[in-house]
C-alpha positions in Angstrom: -226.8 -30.9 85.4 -228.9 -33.2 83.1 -232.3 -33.3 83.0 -232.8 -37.0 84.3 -230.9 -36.2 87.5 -232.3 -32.7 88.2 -236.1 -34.4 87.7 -234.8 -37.0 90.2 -233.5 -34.0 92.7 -236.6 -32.4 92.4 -239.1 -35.9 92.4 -236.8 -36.6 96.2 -237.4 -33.2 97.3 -240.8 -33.1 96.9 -241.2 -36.2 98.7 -239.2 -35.1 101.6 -241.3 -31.9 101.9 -244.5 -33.4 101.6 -244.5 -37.0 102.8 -241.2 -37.0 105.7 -241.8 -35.5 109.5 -240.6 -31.6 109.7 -238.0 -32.1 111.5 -236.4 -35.5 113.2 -237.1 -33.9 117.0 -241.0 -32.7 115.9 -243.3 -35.2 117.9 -247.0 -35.6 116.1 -248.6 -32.7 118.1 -246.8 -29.6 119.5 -248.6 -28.3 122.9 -247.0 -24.8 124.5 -247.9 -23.8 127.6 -250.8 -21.0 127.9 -250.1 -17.7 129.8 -252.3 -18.7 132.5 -255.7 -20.3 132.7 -257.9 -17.3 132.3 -256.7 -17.0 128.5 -258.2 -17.9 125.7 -257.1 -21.2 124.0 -256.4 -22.1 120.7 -256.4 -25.4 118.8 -254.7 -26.0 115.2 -255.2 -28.7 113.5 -253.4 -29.8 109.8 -250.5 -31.2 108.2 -247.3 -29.0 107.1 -248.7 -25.8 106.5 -250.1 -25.6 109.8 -246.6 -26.1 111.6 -244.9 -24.3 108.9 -242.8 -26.4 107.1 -239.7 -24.5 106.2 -240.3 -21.4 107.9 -238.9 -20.1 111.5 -241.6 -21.2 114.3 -242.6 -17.5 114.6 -243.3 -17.2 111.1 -246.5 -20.0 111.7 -249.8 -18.3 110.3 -251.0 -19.5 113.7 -248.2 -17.7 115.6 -249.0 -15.3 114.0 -252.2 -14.9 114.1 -252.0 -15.3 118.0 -249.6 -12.0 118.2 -252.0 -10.5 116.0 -254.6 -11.2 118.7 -252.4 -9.8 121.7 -251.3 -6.4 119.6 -255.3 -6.3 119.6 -255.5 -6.5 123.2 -256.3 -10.6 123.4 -254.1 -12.1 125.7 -254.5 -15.7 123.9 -251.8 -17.9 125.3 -249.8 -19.7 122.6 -251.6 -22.5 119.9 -252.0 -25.8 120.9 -250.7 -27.7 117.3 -251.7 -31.1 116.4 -250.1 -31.4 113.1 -247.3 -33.2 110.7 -245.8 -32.5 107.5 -247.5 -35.0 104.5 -250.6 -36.2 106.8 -253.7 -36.9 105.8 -256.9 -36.3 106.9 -257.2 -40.5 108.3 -253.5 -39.6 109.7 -254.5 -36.2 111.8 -257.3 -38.6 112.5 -254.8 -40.5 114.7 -252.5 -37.8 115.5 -255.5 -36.4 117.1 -256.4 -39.5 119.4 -252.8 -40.2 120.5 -253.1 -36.4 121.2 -255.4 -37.3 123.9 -257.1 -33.4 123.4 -258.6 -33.0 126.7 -260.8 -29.6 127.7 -262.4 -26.7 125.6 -260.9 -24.1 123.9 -262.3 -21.2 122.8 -260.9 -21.3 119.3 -260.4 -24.0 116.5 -258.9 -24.1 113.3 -258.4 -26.8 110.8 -256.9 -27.2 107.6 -255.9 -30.2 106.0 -256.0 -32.2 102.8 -253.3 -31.1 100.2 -252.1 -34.2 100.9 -254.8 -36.4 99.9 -254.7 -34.7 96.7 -251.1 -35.3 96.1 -251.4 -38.5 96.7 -254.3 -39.1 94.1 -257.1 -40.2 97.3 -260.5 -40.2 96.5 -262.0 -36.9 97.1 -265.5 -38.5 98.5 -263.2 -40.6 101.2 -261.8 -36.9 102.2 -265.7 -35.7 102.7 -266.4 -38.5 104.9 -262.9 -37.9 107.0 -263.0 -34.4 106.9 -266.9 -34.2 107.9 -265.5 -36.3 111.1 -263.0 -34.6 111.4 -264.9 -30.8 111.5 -266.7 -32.3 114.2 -263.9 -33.1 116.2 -263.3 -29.6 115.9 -266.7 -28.3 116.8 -266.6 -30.4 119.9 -263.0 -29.3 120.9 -264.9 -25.4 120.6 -267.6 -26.5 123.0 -269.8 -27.7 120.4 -269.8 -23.6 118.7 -269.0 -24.1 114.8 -268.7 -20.7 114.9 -265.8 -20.8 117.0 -263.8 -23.1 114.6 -261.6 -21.4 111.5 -261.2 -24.0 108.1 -258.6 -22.4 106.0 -259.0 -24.1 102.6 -256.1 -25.7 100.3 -253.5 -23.9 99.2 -252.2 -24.7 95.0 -248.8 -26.2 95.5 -248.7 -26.6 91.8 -248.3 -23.0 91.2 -244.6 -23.7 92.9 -241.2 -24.3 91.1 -241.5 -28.1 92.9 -244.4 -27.9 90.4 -242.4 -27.3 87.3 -242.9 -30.2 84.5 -246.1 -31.1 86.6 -249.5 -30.6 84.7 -250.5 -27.4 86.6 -254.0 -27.1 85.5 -254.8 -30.8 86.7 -253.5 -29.9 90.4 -255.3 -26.5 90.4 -258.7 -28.4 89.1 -257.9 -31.4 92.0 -257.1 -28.7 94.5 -260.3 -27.0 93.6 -262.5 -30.3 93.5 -261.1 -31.0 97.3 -262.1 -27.2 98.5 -265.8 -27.4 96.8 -265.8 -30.4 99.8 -264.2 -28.5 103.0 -266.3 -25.0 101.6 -269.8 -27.2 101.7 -268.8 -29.0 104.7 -267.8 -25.8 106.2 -270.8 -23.6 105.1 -273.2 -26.4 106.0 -271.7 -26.9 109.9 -271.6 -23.2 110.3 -268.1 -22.8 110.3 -265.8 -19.5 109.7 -264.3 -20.4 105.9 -261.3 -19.1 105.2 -260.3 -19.0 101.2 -256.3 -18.8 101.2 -256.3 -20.9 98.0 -256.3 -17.6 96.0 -253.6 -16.2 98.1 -251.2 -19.3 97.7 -251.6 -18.8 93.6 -250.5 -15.2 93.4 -246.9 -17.0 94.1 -247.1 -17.7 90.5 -245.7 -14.3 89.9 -244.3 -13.6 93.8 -241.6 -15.8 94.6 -241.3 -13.9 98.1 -244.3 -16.0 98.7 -242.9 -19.0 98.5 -239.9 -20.7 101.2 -236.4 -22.0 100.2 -237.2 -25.3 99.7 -239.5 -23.8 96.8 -242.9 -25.5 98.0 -244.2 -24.1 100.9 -245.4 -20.9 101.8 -243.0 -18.5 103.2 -243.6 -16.0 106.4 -244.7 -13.8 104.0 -248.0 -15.9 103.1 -247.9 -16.8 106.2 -248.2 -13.4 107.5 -251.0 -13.0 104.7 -253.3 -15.9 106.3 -253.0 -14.4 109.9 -254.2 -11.1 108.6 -257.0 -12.6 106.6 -258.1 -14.6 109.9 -257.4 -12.1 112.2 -260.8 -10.0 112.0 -262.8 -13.4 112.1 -260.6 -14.3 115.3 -261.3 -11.0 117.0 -265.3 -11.6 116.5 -265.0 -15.4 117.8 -263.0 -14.5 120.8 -265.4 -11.2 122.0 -263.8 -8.0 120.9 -264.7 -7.0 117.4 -267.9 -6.3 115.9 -269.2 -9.1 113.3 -267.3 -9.2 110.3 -269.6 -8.6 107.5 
């Protein structure tokens, strides 16, 4: 194959993955049933790594996470996800008011913003619409930061899609955007979550990485669910504080 066509291949795959909807029967937000009412609830929020673009449903971190919490005793009924592949923070914005989230759940998390990066937006325009949007999230936990999880960016650019791309400019971007969601985070008092450094040791792991040679596979997946999993114990009542 030449080198023209296979950059073009690669430039349409990339904006499939990133910018199209997962999957033509996916609606904008994703809301399973909880076991009964006296579980605990939980929200996610983000774009395509939060429904887990290119991955089996039960590979999701969040799934995951959520059977981490019932092998731990926590009967937590299944998330409630408000997310779409290649949003935005303005677009989960809107995904979360057609939403219509109603009611208080006992845990949040939120993770969003690879996209405003890929798309070359203005990282102080992300503060202001991620600030809002942390909010959101504080108020869906009952007004408790400390019951909402921000996982921070993970570097596509250490991916093949990446390959002819100017690596080091994504990983600086990527970084500039996390400095935001950390001090936005830190200053609301809520749990951060670094999964940035994870996401680069696919640079020499290619079981990290899905098929479609962008997103995270279950294996990272599985990697972010164990990382939250502690912190989601403490927030929902049955672990001591993680230090």
């Amino acid at each position: 194959m030449n080198r023209s066509r296979l950059v073009f291949i690669q430039s349409l795959l990339l904006t499939t993955a990133v910018v199209s909807l997962s999957c033509a029967s996916q609606t904008p937000s994703e809301a399973f049933e909880v076991m009964n009412p006296d579980t605990p609830t939980f929200l996610v929020l983000g774009d395509s790594y939060t429904i887990g673009e290119s991955v089996d449903r039960s590979h999701r971190w969040p799934v995951l996470l959520a059977s981490g919490l019932r092998e731990a005793g926590i009967p937590v009924g299944d998330p409630t996800i408000v997310a779409r592949t290649g949003w935005t923070t303005s677009e989960l914005r809107a995904g979360i008011q057609t939403a219509e989230i109603t009611g208080r759940y006992e845990m949040v998390s939120l993770l969003i913003g690879v996209n405003n990066q890929y798309r070359g937006l203005d990282p102080q325009e992300y503060q202001t619409e991620f600030r809002d949007l942390l909010s959101q999230a504080i108020n869906f936990a009952g007004g408790d930061p400390g019951r909402v999880l921000v996982l921070s960016i993970p570097d596509w650019g250490v991916t093949p899609f990446a390959d002819g791309r100017d690596r080091a400019r994504i990983a600086a971007e990527i970084d500039e955007f996390n400095e935001v969601n950390r001090a936005e985070s830190d200053g609301a008092g809520a749990v951060y979550l670094d999964v940035t450094a994870i996401s680069r040791e696919a640079a020499t792991d290619p079981s990290l990485v899905a098929e479609d040679g962008l997103h995270p596979s279950g294996v990272m997946y599985a990697r972010w669910a164990d990382l939250a999993l502690p912190h989601a114990l403490e927030i929902l009542g049955s672990a001591p504080a993680v230090p």
